[in-house]
Residue, then its C-alpha position, 0 to 999 in steps of 0.5 A: x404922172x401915169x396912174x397905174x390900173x388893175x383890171x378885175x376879173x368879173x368872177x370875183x364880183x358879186x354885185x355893182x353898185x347902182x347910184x345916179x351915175x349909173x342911173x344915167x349911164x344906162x338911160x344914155x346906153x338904152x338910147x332909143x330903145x324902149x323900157x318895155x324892150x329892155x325889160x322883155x329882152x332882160x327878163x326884168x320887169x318895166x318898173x325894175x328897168x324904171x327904177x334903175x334908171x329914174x328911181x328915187x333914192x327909196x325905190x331905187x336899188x344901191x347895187x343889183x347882181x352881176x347877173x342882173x347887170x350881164x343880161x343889161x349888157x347882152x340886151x343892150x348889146x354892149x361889153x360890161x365895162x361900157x356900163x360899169x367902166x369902174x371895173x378897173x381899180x387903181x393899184x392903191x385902192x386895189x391895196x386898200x380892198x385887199x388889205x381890209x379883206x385879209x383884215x376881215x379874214x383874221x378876225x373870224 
């Protein structure tokens, strides 16, 4: 049976969640290029590029800002959703999200 799927427009995110997934995403997506390169042409430090790709569970951030992981993305030279395919939700969790924010939305 096909799975229906929800694409998410990136302004509605504010931060990705980072994980060992992720870690090793970008490591494969960096390729050849340097962490000193990633991190001259992001702006970032080479210990937030290390960190991201190789940090432990104590130095190594649970999510970092949609900003952080665009200019990832432009220095790599890829589309968002290459490094973080998990932009497309399915229609049930997608229910479940929206649900849990009306929920949240009622309380206050």
């Amino acid at each position: 049976m096909a799975k229906e799927v929800v694409l998410v427009d990136i302004s509605y995110i504010s931060r990705f969640a980072w994980n060992e997934q992720m870690a090793k995403r970008l490591r494969e997506m960096r390729g050849k290029m340097s962490r000193e390169a990633l991190a001259t042409k992001t702006g970032f430090s080479r210990s937030f590029i290390h960190n991201l790709e190789w940090g432990n569970a104590a130095n190594r951030p649970e999510s970092i800002d949609k900003e952080d992981a665009i200019a990832i993305c432009k220095a790599l030279e890829i589309p968002i959703w290459e490094l973080y395919p998990a932009l497309a939700l399915d229609v049930e969790n997608l229910q479940k999200i929206c649900s849990s924010l009306l929920t949240n939305v009622n309380t206050m």
